[in-house]
Every structure is written in C-alpha cells, then in structure tokens.
C-alpha positions as CSV (number, residue, x, y, z in Angstrom):
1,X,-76.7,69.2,66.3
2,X,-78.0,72.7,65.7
3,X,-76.8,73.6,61.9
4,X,-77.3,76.8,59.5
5,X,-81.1,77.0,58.8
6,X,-82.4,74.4,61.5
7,X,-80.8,71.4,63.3
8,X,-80.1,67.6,62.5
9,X,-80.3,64.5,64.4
10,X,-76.5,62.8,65.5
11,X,-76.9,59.1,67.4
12,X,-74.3,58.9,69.9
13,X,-72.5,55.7,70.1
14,X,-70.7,53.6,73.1
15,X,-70.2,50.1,74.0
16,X,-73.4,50.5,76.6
17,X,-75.4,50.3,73.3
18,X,-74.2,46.4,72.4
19,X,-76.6,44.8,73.9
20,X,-79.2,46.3,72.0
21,X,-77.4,45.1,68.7
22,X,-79.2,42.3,68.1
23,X,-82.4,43.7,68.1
24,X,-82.2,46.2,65.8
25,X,-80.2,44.0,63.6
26,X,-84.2,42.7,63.3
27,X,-83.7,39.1,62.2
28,X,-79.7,39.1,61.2
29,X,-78.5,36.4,62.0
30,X,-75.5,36.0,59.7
31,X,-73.3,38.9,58.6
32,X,-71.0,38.1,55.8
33,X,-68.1,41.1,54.5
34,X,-67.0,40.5,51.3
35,X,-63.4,42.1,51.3
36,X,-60.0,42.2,53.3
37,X,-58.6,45.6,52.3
38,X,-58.2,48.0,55.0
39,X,-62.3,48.7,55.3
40,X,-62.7,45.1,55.2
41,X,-60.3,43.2,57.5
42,X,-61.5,46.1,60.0
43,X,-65.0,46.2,60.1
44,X,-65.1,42.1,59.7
45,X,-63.1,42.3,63.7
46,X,-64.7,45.5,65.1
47,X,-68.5,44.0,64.2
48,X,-67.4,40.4,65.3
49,X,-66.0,41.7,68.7
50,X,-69.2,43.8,69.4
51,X,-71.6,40.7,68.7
52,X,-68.7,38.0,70.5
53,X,-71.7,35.9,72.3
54,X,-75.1,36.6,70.6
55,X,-75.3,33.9,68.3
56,X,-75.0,36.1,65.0
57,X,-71.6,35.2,63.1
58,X,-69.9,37.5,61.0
59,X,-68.1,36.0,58.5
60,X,-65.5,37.1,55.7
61,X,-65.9,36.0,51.5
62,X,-62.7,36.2,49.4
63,X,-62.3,35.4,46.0
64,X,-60.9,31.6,44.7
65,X,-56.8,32.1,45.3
66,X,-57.0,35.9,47.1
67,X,-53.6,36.7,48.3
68,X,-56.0,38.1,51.8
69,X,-56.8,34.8,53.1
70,X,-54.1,33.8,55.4
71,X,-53.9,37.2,57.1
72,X,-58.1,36.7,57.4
73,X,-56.6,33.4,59.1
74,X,-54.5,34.9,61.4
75,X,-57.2,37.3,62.6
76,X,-59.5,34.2,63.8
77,X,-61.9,34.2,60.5
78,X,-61.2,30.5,59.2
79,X,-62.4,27.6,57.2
80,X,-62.8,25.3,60.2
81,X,-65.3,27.8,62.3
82,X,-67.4,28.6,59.3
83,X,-66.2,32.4,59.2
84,X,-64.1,32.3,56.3
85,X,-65.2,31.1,52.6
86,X,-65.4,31.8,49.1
87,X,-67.1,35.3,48.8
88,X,-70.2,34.0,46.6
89,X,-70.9,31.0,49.1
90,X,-70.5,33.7,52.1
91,X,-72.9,36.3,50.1
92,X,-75.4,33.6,50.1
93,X,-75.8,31.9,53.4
94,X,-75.9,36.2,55.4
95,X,-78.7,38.2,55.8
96,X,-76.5,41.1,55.8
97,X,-74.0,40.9,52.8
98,X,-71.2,44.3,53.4
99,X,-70.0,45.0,50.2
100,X,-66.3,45.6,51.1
101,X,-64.4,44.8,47.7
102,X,-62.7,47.3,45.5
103,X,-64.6,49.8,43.7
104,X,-63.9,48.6,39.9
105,X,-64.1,45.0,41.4
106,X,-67.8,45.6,42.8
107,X,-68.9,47.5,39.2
108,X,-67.6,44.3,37.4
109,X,-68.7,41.7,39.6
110,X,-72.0,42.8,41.1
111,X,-74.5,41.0,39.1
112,X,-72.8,37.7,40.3
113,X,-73.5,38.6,43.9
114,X,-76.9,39.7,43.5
115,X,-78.1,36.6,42.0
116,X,-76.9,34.1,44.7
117,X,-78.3,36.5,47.8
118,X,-81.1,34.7,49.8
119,X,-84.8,36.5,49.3
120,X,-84.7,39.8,51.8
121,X,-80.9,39.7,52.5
122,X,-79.7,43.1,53.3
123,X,-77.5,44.8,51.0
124,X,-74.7,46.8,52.7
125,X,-72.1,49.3,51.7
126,X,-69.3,51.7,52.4
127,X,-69.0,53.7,49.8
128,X,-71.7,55.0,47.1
129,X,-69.7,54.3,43.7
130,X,-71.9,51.0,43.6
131,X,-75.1,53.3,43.2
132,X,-73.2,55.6,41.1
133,X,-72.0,52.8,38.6
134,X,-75.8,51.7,38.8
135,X,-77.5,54.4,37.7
136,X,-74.6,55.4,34.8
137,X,-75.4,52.3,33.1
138,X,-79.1,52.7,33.7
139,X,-79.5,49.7,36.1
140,X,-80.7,49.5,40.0
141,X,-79.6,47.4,43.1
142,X,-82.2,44.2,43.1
143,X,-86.3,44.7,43.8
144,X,-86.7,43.2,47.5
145,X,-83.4,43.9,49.0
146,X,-82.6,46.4,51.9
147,X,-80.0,48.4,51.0
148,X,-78.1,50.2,53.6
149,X,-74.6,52.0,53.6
150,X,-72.3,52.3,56.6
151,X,-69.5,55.1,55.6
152,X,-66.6,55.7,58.6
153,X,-65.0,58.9,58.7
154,X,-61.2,57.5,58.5
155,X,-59.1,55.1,57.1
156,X,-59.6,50.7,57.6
157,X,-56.4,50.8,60.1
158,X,-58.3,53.6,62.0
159,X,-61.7,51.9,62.7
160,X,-59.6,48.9,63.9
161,X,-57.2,51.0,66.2
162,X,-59.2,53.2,67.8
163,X,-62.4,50.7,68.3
164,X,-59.6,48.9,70.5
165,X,-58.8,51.8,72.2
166,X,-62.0,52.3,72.5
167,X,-62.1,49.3,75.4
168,X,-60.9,51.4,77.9
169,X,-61.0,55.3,76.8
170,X,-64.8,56.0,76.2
171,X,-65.2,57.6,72.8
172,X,-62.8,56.1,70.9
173,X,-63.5,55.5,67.7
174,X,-64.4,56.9,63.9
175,X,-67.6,58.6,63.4
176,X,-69.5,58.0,60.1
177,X,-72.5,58.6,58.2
178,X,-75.5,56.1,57.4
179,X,-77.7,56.1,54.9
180,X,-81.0,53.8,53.9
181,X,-81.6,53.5,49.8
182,X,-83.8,51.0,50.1
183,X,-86.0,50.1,53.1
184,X,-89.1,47.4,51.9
185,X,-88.7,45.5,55.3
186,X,-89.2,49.3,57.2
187,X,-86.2,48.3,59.4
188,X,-83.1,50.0,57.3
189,X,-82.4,52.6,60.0
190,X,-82.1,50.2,62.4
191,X,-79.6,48.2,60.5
192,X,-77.5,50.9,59.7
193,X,-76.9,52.1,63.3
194,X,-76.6,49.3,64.8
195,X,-73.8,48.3,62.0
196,X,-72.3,52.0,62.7
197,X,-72.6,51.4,66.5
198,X,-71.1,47.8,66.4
199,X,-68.0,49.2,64.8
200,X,-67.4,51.6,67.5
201,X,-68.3,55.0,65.7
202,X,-68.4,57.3,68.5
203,X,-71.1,59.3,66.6
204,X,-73.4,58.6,63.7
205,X,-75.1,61.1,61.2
206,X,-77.3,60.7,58.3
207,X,-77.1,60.9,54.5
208,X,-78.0,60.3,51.5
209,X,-76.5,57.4,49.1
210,X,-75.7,59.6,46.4
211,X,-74.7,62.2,48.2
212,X,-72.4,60.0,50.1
213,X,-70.5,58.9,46.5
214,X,-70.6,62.4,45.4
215,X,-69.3,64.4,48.3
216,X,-66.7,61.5,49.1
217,X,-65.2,60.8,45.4
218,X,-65.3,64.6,45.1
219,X,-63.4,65.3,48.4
220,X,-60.8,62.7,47.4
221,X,-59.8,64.2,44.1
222,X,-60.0,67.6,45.5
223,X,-59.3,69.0,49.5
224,X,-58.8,65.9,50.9
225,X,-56.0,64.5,48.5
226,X,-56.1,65.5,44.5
227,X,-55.4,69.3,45.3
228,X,-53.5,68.7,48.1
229,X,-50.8,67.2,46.2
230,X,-50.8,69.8,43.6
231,X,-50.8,72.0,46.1
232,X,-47.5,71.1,47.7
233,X,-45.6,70.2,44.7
234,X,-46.1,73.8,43.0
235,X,-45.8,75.8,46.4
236,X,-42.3,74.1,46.4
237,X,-41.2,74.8,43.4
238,X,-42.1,78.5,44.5
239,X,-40.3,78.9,47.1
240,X,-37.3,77.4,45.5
241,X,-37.7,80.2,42.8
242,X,-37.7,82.7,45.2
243,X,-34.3,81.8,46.4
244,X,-35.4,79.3,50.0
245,X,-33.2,75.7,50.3
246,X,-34.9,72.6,49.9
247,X,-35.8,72.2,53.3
248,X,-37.1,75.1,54.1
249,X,-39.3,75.5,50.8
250,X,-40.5,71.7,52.2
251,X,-41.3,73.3,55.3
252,X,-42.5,76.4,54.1
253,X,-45.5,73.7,51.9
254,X,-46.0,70.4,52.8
255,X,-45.3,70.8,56.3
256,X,-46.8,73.5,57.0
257,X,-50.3,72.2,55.9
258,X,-49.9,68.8,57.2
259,X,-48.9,70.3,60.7
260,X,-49.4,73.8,61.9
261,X,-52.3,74.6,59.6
262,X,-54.0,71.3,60.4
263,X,-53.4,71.5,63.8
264,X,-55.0,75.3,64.0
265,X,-58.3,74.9,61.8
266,X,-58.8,71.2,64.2
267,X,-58.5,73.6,67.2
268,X,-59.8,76.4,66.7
269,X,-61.5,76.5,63.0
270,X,-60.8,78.4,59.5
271,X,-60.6,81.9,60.5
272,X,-58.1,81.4,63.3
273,X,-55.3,80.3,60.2
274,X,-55.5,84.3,58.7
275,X,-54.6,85.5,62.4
276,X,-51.8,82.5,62.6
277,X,-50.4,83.5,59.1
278,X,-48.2,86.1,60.6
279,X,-49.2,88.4,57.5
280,X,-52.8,89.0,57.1
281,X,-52.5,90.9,53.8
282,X,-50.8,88.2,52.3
283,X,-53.4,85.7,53.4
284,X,-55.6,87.7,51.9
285,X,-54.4,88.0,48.4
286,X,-53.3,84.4,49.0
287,X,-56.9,83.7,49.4
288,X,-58.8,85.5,46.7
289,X,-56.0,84.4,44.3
290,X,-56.9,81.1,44.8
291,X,-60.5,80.8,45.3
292,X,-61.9,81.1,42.3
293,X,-59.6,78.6,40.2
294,X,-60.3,76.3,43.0
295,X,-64.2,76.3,42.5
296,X,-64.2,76.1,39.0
297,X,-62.1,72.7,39.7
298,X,-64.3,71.8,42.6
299,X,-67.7,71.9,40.6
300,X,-66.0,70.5,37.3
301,X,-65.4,67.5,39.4
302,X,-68.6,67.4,40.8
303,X,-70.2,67.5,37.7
304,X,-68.2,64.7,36.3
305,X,-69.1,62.2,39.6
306,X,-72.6,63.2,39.2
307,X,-73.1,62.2,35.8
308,X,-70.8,59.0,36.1
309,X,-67.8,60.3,33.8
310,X,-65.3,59.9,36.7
311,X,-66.7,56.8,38.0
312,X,-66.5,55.3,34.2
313,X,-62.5,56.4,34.0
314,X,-62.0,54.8,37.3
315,X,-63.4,51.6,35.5
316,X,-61.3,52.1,32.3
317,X,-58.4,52.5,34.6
318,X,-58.4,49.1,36.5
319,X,-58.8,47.5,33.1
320,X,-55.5,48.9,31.8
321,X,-54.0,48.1,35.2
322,X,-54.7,44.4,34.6
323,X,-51.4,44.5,32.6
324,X,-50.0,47.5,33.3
325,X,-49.4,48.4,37.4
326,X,-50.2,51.6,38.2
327,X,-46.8,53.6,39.2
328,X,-45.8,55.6,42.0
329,X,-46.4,59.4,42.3
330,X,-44.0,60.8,45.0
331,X,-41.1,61.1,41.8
332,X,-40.4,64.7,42.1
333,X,-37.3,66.1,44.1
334,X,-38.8,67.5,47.3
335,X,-40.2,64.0,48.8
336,X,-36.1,63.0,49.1
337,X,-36.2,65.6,52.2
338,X,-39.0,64.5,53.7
339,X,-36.8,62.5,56.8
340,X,-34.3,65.5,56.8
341,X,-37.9,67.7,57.6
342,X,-39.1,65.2,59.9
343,X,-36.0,65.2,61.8
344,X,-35.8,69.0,62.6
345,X,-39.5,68.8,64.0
346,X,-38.2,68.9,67.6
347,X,-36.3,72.2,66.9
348,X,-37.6,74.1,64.2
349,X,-40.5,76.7,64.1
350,X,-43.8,75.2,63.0
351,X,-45.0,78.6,61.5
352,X,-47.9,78.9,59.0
353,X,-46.6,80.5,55.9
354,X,-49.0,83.3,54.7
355,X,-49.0,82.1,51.3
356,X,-49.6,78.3,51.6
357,X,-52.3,79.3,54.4
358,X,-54.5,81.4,52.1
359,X,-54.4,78.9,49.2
360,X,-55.1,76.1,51.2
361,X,-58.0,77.6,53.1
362,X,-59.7,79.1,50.1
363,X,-59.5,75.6,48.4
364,X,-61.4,74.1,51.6
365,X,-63.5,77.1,51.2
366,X,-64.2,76.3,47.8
367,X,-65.1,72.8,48.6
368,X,-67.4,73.9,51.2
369,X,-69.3,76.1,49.0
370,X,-69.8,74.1,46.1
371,X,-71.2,71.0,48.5
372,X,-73.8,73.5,50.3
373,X,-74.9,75.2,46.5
374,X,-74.7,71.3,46.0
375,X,-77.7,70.5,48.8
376,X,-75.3,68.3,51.4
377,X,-76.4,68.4,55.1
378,X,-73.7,70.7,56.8
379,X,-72.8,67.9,58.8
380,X,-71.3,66.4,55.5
381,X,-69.9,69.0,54.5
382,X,-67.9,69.6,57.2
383,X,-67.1,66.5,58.0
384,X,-66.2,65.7,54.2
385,X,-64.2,68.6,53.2
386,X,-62.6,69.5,56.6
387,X,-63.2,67.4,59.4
388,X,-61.4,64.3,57.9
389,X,-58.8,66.4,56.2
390,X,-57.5,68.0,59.2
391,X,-57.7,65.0,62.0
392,X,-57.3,61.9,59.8
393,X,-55.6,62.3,56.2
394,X,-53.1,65.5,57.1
395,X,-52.1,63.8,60.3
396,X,-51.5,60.8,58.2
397,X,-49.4,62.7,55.9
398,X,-47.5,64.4,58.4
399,X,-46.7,61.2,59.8
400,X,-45.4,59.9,56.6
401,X,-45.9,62.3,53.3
402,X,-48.5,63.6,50.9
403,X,-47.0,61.6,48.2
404,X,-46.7,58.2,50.2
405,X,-50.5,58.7,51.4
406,X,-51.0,59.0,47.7
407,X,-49.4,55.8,46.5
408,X,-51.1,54.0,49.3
409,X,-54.5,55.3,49.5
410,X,-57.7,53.2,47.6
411,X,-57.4,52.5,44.2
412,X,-60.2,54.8,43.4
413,X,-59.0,58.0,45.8
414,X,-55.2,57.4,43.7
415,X,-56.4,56.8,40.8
416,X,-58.7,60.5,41.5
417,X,-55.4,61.9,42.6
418,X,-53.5,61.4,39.6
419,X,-56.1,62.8,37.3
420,X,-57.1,65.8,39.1
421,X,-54.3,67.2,41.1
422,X,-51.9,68.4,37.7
423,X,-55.2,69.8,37.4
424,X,-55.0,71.8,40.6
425,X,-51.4,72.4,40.7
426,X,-52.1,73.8,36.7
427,X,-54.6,76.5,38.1
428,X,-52.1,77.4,41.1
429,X,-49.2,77.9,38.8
430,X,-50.7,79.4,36.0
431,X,-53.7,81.1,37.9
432,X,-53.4,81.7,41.5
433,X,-49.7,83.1,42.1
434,X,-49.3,85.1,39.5
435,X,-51.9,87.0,40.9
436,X,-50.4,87.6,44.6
437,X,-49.4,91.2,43.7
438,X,-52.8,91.6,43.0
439,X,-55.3,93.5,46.0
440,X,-57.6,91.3,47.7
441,X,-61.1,91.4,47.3
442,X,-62.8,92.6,50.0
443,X,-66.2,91.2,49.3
444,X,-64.8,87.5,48.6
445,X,-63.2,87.8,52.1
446,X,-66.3,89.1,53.7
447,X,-68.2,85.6,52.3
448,X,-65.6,84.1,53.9
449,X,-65.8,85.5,57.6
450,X,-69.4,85.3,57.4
451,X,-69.9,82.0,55.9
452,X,-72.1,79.6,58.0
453,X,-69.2,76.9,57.4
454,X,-67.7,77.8,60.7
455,X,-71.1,77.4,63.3
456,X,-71.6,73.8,61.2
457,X,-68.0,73.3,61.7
458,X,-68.0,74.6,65.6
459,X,-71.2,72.6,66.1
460,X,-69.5,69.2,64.5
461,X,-66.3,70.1,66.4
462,X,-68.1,69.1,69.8
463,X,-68.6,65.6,67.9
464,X,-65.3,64.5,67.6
465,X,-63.8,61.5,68.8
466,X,-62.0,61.5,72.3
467,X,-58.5,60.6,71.2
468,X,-56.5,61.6,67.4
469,X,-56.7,59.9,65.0
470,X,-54.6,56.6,64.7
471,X,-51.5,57.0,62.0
C-alpha cells in the first residue's frame, strides 16, 4: 500500500490460502481460546471451520460455573469431543493459548495462565491492554513464549457473519492488524497471519503491540465512541435551543453522523463532507471551533493510556462493579425518539447539517493528527480513527443508537465512554459553539485539505472488504 513518506506491506487474505495453514502454524497442533464474549465465541468457529480436517483442534477454556458454556455447547465446542474445558486445563494442553477474556479479567488473572502453559506455547492476543497492564506494574509476558496479537477491525458478531458470508462472496470478511512482541522460535509472523487468515480477514497489516493498545483504547474513548456520544447529546440540546422539535434536532445530530456523514467520508473521503454540508462557511467555523478542544482531549487521553493511568481506572472500575453493576447511559430525553427517527428514514431528507459536519470531522481530524505526531503506521491510523468508525461502529449505531452501542459495547470501550465523553461534550458546550460566530481560520483549514490523511485514507479505501459491515 503506497502511504505518505514510503509504502507498507498488506497480506491479502482468501480461503485459497487454508491449505497453507498448517504450515505456517509451524508445529501447532492444539489451539485453545480462552473466552466466549463476542471476540471469543467468533474466532473459536471462524479458526475451527478454516482448519475442519487437518488434525489441529481448536478448543475453548471457560472458567469453573461460566454462564458461556452451554451456548459454547450449542456451537459444537463440548466436553465429550475434547473442545470445551476449564480454561486453565485448555491453556495447558495448546500450543497456541488466544487470550480472549475480558480486559480487567486478563490483568487479574494472568499470572495463573502463565504458569500452567507448556514450554514454547504461543501466547496470543486481541487487544494490547495485556502489555499495557504489564509494563504499568513493571512486569513482562514470560521468557520463552511467542507472543503474537491478532486484532480484527470490527465487532465479535462481525468476524463471525461475514467469515460465513465469506463462503460464497470472495472478500468477505474483517480486516485486522498483527503484530509479533516476542518471536524466540523466529516463526511469530507466520503465526499471526495464518491466525488473521484462518479467521477470514480479507486483508492483514502490521503493527506494533503497544501501538495496537494505544491507538485502539484511545480511538474508543474518543472518535470511535467516547466523543461520539458527547457529541450527539450536546448538538441536541442545540438545536433544541435554537427552536427545532425533538425529531428534527435527532436528525439534525445523531442521525446525521451515523448516516449521511458516514456514508459520504466511506465513499468518497473527509473533504467530500464540507462540499455535502450545504453551507461551506459554516463547516468551516464548525471546524476550527472544534479542532483544537478536540486535540487537547485527543492527546490528554493518549497520554493517560501510554503511561497506564487509564488502563489502572479501567481495573479500579471492575472492582467496584463486583458489587455494584455498571448502569445504562442512553438516560437523556433524545434516545426516546430514536424509533420515531428510524421510522421516517424512508421519506425524510438525509442532509448533513453544516454544524454537526464540521465538529465531527475536525474531531476525526484531531484523532488523525495526534496518532501520526504519535508515530502510528498510516494504515493504523486510518483504519483506527476512521475506517472502523464510518463502516463498522456508525453503521452499527445507525442500526440501533449511539447510546445502545454504548451500553453494549466491551467493558473496557464503556467503561472509556463514560469517563471521557462528559469530557468531550464539556469542550463542545463550553468551547466549541460558542465560538461559531467566530471566522474561520484559514491556515487550520488549509492543514486540513492538504493533510496526507486522505492519500493513506484513499490508498486503505481500495482494502476494504467486499460487502458492509454486518449489524
């Protein structure tokens, strides 16, 4: 993929490539996932299906008394065929042990998987908040273990969906990014694709671990969900100040982003939005009214993943949830005409308010920019701070809401949500629109249509899966 400053290297997937699993799985002959959330009950099928007849077993761990293990039944992983134990028993007879538990759950318990693995076993994850946890409390995955991370692009009911679609429409599937963090066996690489390949990513790019953890928990709490939220909540209340009914001030927000605007920057990229706005100078103002707030936020979060202050909260959190369940977000007034919205799609206008355009983009904008001062590869910064908002979580919130994708989303990405996006919809309220009268500023804007975001993003563009995203 040729990129800003050079090119990087994308392996293209396909089910012409499973036959070739097994070798580059170099020795694996047991694959155990420890997990049955959404990541978990779907990579445990997708990676079973892709090796059905070559004599490696994939198997699935739960804990003593998990709630998950007759649905793991009804999926064909059982007791009686050897694919279905207790998660400690599982992580000790694989040579590839996928670390698909929650987040808090992993930082709590890792030590006791780590101790029963066999000698060389291959440690494997989906997420980098393992290695983040790690290094905040000055430890270090075990000496003598592979460590390998397989990250897809979209949400556990995706991978599964479109990897079955993917029998008869070629391409179908959910990209992701690989990484290797530890490699003393020289055959990490190998691993990790064919692990990406076997769950039907249509293509694969590299990363780092840390980078993964950062740039992910960062997107969460920001573009992708955390200002999202308090985006749409305060651009309501706006337009119900300035005199719009409930419904249309709906429209005029949520919908707007979760359909026309994500639809347009999918299609046709960033800069096509300020031409769709209808009102170009308001965009504008919009824009640069929004920007900066939105990068302060951006790189305040950054800097508390990096050092492990947000991971550490996410900790605290579950242990307060132990007694105390977490509850629900969508509260506020406008999610009660959210079906009255969804109902008029078939004869109202889909327009792109000015306003809700240019704060939107220039918080994507401010995303992208951090992540490239940051060092990410341009393929993960596209592909973490606009890729997967605009064809998997906006879809997904158009199809439902932003506050019900909020309440059902990973324990880490809500419990991100809830801490940082009253932080976002502070800086709109208080920063952002009372500066609309304000002019625009002609050099900010400039960055903006020159900003080497939108070759990455027109290059990455010509990656993307054959059919949308499953909601």
């Amino acid at each position: 993929m040729v990129v800003p400053g050079g090119t990087e290297s994308i392996v293209r997937g396909g089910r012409d490539l499973f036959p070739l699993l097994v070798e580059a799985l170099h020795g694996v002959e047991r694959i155990g996932v420890l997990g049955w959330g959404p990541q978990g009950r779907a990579q445990a099928q997708n990676l079973r299906d892709s090796l059905d007849g070559t004599g490696v077993v994939v198997s699935v761990g739960l804990r003593p008394g998990s709630a998950s293990a007759e649905d793991a039944r009804k999926h064909g992983f059982t007791e009686e065929n050897g694919t279905l134990g207790d998660w400690l028993e599982v992580a000790a007879a694989s040579d590839l042990v996928i670390l698909l538990i929650a987040d808090a759950a992993l930082a709590a318990n890792h030590e006791q998987i780590f101790a029963v693995l066999k000698p060389g076993a291959t440690i494997g994850l989906s997420h980098g908040f393992l290695l983040g946890h790690l290094t905040a409390i000055g430890s270090s995955f075990p000496d003598g273990h592979p460590v390998i991370a397989v990250c897809p692009k979209g949400m556990g009911d995706s991978v599964r969906r479109l990897y079955q679609q993917g029998a008869t429409i070629n391409g179908a599937g959910i990209n992701a990014s690989i990484a290797v963090h530890a490699d003393p066996d020289g055959h990490g690489w190998d691993r990790a694709l064919a692990w990406s390949i076997g769950l039907g990513s249509p293509y694969t790019f590299a990363t780092t671990l840390a980078d993964e953890y950062r740039s992910d928990i960062v997107g969460e709490r920001a573009i992708l969900l955390g200002a999202v939220h308090g985006l749409v909540e305060v651009l309501y209340r706006h337009f119900r100040i300035e005199g719009a009914d409930p419904v249309t001030a709906y429209e005029r927000s949520t919908e707007a982003i979760t359909g026309p605007i994500a639809r347009t920057i999918s299609d046709d990229g960033l800069v096509a939005v300020r031409a769709a706005s209808g009102d170009v100078d308001l965009f504008d103002r919009a824009y640069s009214a929004a920007y900066g707030p939105a990068r302060d936020l951006v790189a305040e979060i950054y800097d508390e993943v990096a050092d492990g202050t947000e991971l550490r909260s996410v900790i605290l959190a579950e242990q307060r949830l132990a007694t105390r369940p977490m509850t629900e977000i969508g509260g506020s007034p406008m999610w009660t005409h959210s079906a009255e919205v969804h109902a008029r799609r078939a004869t109202a206008a889909q327009n792109i308010d000015a306003v809700t355009a240019g704060l939107f983009v220039a918080t994507m904008m401010a995303q992208v920019d951090e992540f490239a001062a940051r060092g990410h590869a341009w393929s993960e910064i596209v592909n973490e701070s606009v890729i997967e908002a605009v064809d998997s979580l906006l879809p997904y919130m158009h199809a439902r809401d932003v506050a019900y994708m909020v309440d059902n989303c990973s324990r880490t990405a809500r419990l991100g949500t809830r801490r940082w996006g009253p932080r976002f919809q502070a800086a709109y309220e208080q920063i952002a629109l009372p500066h609309l009268d304000h002019p625009a500023d002609p050099a900010l804007l400039k960055d903006f249509e020159d900003n080497p975001a939108h070759d990455a993003l027109a290059a990455a563009a010509k990656l993307r899966p054959s059919v949308d995203i499953s909601v």
